[in-house]
C-alpha positions as CSV (number, residue, x, y, z in Angstrom):
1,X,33.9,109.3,181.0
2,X,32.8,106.0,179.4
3,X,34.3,103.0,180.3
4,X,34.1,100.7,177.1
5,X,32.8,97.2,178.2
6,X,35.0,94.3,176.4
7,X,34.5,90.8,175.5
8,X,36.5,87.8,176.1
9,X,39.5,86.6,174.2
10,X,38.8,83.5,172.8
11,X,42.0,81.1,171.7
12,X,41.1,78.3,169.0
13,X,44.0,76.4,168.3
14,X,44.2,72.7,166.0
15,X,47.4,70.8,165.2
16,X,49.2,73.3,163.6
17,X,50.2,75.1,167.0
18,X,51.8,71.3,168.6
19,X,53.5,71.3,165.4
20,X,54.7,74.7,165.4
21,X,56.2,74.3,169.3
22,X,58.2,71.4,167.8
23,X,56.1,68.6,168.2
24,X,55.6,65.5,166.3
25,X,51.9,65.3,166.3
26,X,50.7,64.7,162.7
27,X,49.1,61.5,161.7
28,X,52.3,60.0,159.7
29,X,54.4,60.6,162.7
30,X,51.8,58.8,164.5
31,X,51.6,55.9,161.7
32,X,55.2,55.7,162.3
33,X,55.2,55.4,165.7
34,X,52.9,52.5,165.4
35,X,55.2,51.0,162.5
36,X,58.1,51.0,165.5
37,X,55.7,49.6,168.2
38,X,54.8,46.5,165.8
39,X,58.5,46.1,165.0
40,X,59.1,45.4,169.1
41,X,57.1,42.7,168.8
42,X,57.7,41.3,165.6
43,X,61.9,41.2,165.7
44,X,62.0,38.6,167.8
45,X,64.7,36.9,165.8
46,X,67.0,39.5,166.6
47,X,68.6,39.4,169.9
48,X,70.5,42.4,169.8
49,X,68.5,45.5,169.8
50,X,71.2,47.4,168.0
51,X,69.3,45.5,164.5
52,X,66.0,47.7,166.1
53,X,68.0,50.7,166.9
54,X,69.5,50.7,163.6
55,X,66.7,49.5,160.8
56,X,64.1,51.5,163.1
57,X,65.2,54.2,164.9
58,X,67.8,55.4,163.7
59,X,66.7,56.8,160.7
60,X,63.5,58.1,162.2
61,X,63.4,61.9,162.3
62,X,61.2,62.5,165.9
63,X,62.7,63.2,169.5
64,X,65.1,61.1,171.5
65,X,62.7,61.4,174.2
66,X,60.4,59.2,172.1
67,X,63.3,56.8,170.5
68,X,64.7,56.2,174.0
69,X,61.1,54.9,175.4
70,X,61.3,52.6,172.6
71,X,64.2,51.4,172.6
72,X,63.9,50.6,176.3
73,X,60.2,48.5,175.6
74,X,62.2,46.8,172.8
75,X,65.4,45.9,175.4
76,X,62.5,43.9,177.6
77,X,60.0,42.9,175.4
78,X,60.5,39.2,176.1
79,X,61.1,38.9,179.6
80,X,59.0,41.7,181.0
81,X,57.1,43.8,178.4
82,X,56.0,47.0,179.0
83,X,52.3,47.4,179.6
84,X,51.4,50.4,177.8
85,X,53.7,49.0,174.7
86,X,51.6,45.6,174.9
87,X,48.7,47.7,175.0
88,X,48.9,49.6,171.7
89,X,50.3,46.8,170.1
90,X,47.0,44.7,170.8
91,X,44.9,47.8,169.3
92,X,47.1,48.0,166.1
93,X,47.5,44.4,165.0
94,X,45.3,43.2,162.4
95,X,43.9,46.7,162.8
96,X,42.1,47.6,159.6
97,X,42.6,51.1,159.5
98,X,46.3,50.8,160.6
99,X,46.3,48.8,157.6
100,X,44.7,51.1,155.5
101,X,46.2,53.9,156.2
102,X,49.7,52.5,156.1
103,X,49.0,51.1,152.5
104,X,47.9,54.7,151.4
105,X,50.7,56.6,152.8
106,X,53.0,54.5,150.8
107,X,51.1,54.8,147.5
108,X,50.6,58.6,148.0
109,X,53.6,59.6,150.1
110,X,55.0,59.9,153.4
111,X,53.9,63.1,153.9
112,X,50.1,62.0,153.2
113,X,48.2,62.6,157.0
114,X,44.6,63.4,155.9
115,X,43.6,60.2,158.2
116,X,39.5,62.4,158.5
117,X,39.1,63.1,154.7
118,X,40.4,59.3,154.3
119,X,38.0,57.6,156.4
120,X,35.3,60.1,154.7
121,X,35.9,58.7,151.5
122,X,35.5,55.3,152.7
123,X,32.7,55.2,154.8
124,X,30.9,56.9,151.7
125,X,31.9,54.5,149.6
126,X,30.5,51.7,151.6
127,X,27.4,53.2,152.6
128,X,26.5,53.4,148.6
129,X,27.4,49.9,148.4
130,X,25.3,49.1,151.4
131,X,22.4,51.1,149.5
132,X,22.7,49.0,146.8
133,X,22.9,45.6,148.5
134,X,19.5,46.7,150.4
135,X,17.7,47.4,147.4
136,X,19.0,44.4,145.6
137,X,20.3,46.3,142.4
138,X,23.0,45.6,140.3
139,X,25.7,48.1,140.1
140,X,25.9,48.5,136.2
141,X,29.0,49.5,134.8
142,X,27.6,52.7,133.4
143,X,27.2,54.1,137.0
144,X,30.4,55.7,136.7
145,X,30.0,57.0,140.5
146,X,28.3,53.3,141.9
147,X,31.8,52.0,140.4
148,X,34.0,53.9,141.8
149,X,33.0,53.5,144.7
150,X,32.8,49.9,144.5
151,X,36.4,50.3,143.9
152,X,37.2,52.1,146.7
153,X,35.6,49.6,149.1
154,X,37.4,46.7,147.5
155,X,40.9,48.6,147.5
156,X,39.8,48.3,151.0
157,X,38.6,44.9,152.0
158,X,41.7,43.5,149.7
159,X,43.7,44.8,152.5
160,X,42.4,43.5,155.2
161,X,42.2,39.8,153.8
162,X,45.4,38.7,155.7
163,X,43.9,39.6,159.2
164,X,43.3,36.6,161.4
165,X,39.4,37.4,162.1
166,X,38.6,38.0,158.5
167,X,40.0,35.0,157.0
168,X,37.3,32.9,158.2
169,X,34.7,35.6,156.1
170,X,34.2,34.8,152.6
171,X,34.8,38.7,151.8
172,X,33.5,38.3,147.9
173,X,30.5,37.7,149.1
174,X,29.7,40.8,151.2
175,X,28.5,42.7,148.4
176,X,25.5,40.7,148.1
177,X,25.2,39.4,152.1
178,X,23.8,42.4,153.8
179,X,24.6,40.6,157.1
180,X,28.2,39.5,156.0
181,X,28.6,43.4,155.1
182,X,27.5,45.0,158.8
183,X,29.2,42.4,160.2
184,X,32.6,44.1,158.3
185,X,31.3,47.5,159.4
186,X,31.2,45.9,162.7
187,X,34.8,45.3,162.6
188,X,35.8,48.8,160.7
189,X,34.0,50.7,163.8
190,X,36.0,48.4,166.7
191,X,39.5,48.6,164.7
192,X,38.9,52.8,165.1
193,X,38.3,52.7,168.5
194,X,41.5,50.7,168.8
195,X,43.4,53.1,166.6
196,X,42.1,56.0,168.7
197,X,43.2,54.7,172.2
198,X,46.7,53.6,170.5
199,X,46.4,58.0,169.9
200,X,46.1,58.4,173.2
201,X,48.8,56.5,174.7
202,X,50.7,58.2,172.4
203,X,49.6,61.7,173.1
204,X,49.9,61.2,176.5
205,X,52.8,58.8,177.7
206,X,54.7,60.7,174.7
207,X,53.9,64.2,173.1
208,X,52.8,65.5,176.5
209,X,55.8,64.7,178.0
210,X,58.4,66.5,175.5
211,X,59.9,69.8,177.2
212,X,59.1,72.6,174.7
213,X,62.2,75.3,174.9
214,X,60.3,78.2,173.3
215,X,57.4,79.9,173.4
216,X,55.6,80.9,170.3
217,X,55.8,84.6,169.6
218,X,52.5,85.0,168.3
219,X,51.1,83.1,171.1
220,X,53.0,84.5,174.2
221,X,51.0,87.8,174.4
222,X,47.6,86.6,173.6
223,X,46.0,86.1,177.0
224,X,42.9,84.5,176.5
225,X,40.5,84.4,178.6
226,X,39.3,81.1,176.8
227,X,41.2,78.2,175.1
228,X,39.0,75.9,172.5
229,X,41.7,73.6,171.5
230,X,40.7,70.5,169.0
231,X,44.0,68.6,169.8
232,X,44.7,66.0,172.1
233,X,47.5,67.4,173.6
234,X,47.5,69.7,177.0
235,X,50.5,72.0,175.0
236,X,48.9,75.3,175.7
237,X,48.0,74.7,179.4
238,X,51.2,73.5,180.9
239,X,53.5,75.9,178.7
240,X,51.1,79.2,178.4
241,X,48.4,78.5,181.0
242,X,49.8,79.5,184.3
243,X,46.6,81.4,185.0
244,X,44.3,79.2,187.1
245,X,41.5,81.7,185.5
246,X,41.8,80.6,182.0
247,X,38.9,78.5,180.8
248,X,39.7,75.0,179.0
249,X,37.6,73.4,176.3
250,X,39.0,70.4,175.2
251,X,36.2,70.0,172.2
252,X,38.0,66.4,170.8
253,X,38.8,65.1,174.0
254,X,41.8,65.0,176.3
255,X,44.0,62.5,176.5
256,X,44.5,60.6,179.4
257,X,46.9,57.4,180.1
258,X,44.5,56.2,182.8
259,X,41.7,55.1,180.2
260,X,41.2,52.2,177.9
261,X,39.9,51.4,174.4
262,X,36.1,52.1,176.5
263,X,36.5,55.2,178.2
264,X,38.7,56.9,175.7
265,X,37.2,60.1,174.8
266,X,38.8,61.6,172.0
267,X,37.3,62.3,168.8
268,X,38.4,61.4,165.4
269,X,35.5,61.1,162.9
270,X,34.1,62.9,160.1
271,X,31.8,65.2,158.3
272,X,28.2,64.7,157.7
273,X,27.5,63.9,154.5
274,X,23.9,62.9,153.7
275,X,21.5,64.8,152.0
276,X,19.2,66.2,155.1
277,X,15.9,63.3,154.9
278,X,18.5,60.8,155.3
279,X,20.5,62.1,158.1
280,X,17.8,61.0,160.3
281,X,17.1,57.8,159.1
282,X,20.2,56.1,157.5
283,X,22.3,55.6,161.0
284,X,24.5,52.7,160.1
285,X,27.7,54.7,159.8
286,X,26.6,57.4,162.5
287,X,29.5,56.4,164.9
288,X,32.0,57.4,162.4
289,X,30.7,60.6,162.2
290,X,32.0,63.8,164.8
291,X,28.9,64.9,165.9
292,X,28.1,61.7,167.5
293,X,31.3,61.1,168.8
294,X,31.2,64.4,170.7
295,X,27.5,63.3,172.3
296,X,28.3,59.4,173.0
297,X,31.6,60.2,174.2
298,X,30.9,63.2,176.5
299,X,33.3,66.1,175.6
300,X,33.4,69.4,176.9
301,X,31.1,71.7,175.0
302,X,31.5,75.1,176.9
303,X,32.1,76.8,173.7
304,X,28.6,76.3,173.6
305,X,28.4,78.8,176.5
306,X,30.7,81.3,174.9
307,X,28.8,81.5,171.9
308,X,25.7,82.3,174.3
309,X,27.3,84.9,175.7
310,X,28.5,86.6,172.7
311,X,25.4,86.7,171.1
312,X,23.5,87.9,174.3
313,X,26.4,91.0,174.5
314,X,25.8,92.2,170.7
315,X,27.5,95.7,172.1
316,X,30.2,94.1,173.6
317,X,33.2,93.5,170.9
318,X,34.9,89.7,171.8
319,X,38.3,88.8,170.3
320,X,38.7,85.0,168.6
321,X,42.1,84.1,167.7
322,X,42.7,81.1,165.2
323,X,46.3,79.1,165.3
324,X,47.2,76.1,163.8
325,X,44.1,75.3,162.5
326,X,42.8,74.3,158.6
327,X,39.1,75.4,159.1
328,X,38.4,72.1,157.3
329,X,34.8,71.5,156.9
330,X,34.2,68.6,159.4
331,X,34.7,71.1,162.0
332,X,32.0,73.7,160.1
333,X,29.6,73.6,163.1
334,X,31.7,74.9,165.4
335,X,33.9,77.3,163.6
336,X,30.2,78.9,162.3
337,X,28.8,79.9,165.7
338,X,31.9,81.8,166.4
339,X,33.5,83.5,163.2
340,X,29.6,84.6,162.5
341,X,29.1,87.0,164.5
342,X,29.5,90.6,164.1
343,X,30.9,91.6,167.7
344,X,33.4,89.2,167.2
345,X,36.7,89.8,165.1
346,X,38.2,86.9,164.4
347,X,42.3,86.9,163.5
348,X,43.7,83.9,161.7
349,X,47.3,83.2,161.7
350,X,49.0,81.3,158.8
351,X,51.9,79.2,158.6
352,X,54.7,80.2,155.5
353,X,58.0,79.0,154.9
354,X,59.2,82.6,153.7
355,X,57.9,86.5,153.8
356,X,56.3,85.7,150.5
357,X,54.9,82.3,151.0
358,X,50.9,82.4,150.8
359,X,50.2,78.4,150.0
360,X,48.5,78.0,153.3
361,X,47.1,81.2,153.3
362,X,45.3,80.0,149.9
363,X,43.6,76.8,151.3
364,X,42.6,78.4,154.7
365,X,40.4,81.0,152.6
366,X,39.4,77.8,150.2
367,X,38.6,75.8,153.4
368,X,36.8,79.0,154.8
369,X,34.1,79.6,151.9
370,X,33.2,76.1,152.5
371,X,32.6,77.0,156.1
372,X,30.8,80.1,155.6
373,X,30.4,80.7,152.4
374,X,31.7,83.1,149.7
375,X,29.7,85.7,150.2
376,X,29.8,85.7,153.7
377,X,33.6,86.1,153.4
378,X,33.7,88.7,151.5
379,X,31.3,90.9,153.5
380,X,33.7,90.0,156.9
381,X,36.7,90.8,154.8
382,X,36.3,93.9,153.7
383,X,34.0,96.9,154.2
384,X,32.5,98.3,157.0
385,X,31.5,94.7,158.4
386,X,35.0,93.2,158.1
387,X,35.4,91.1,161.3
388,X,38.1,88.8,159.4
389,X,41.7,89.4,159.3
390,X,44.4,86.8,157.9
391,X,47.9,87.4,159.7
392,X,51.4,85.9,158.8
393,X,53.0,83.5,161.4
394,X,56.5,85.1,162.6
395,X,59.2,83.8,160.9
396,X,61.6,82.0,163.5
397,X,64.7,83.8,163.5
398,X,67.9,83.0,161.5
399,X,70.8,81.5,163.1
């Protein structure tokens, strides 16, 4: 009798599965948080915290567990402030992107946390600007693209003007002062380091500390052998991962409260975006960029390993599971050594609001041909070759 030989499970999960156990892990939760943090140290006047409680708090729609920590670094923030709170509040003042993104959210909504594609559009914009400077051409007016994105970067730069370090800059001048210009750069690349450690304090003194109730019933009877998990957050591992034999890649970093703004590890960049000749020689931006990150910064690549294995085991069928995450393309490079491979099938779960709700189901395909390709889709879709398959999140039940 033969004994079929099976691969590994392999559990990719993003942000969507913290969200979906509860947790308040998105990027404008996070620029909230932030917004409270500043507020400790900037209501001074008041000397009753119930002003702080009320104005801030109150109305804020996250976990006591997080509200009460606040409160409690707001009751001693005179006499004997907290550490950690003094801590993210010296990365987020006069932080540029904190300053950025807050400005955005409130021109485009509350609900706006795209901080990747955001910083994207940015650091593209500057980089043609920087071109430009460098070869000493006038952006003409006709150059519908050129001035846009000169718009974009002085959108930008406008709001920064009222940070302490930058008023001594003339900022009109950058455009033409190549060395005025890095030396912005210079500060745009610090102030996301600082943003990034501020995300880990707050993934680690907070979200990992928030007692989940309920398992996930599309989770609970997965077993992987492997987790690849692109969040911050150790969710899986101390509510699924009793199994000691389960193997862990944290592929953005884990957070941890020991480190500081230099040994933080997590990753929050962007796609590549340069034409292929230039990716080797146009380096300014590179540290914005994920790839890079991942190197300088040292996190865990045994996916690496996995994909190594599949591909040496063609006969062997392997099972990849996908929660909770968008398939956006800044994260192509991974997602295409493992969905591309035909002893692999690959199930992707999809969040809805209702039995007939498809809108996320409709951007993870979107986001997917970007990743693979149309054509490549359709062959794993369908057919004899179809190693795809989209599957509905369970509905939570009904009270």
């Amino acid at each position: 009798m033969d004994i079929e030989i099976r691969g590994r499970k392999i559990l990719l999960i993003g942000n969507g599965f913290d969200l979906a156990h509860g947790l308040p892990t998105s990027y404008s939760y996070f620029l909230d948080f932030c917004d409270k943090v500043s507020r400790i140290f900037t209501y001074l006047m008041y000397v009753d915290q119930k002003v702080y409680e009320k104005s801030a708090l109150n109305i804020w729609d996250v976990d006591d567990s997080i509200k009460a920590k606040l409160l409690e670094w707001y009751k001693k923030r005179n006499e004997n402030p907290d550490k950690l709170a003094v801590e993210i509040y010296n990365n987020i003042k006069e932080n540029i992107w904190i300053h950025y993104f807050l400005n955005i959210r409130y021109s485009l909504g509350k609900n706006w946390i795209e901080f990747e594609s955001e910083i994207s559009n940015v650091i593209q914009a500057f980089e043609c600007i920087r071109d430009n400077i460098e070869r000493r051409e006038r952006i003409q007016q006709s150059e519908r693209s050129k001035v846009i994105k000169l718009e974009v970067v002085k959108d930008f730069v406008n709001i920064s003007k009222e940070i302490e370090v930058l008023k001594e800059l003339d900022l009109e001048d950058m455009y033409t002062n190549l060395k005025l210009f890095d030396a912005y750069i210079k500060k745009m690349t610090v102030d996301l380091d600082r943003l990034i450690r501020a995300l880990e304090i707050y993934i680690s003194e907070f979200i990992n500390k928030i007692e989940v109730l309920q398992k996930n019933d599309d989770i609970k009877d997965i077993n992987p052998d492997c987790v690849l998990s692109f969040n911050y957050s150790n969710t899986y591992e101390r509510i699924y991962g009793q199994s000691n034999k389960i193997e862990y890649d944290y592929i953005h970093g884990k957070a941890d409260i020991t480190n500081n703004v230099n040994t933080c590890n997590l990753v929050l960049g962007i796609d590549e975006y340069l034409e292929e000749h230039d990716r080797d020689n146009k380096l300014e931006f590179l540290p914005f960029k994920k790839f890079y990150q991942r190197i300088y910064k040292l996190t865990d690549s045994s996916y690496m390993e996995w994909v190594d294995e599949i591909r040496q085991n063609l006969e062997c069928p392997y099972e990849l599971y996908i929660f909770g995450h968008s398939l956006d393309k800044t994260d192509k490079d991974v997602l295409e050594l493992l969905i591309c491979n035909d002893n692999v099938q690959t199930k992707i779960y999809y969040h809805r609001k209702s039995n007939d709700d498809k809108k996320e189901l409709g951007k993870l395909i979107r986001n997917l041909v970007r990743v693979i390709g149309a054509k490549e889709l359709i062959r794993r879709t369908g057919g004899s070759h179809k190693t795809i398959e989209f599957i509905p999140q369970t509905l939570p039940e009904a009270d």
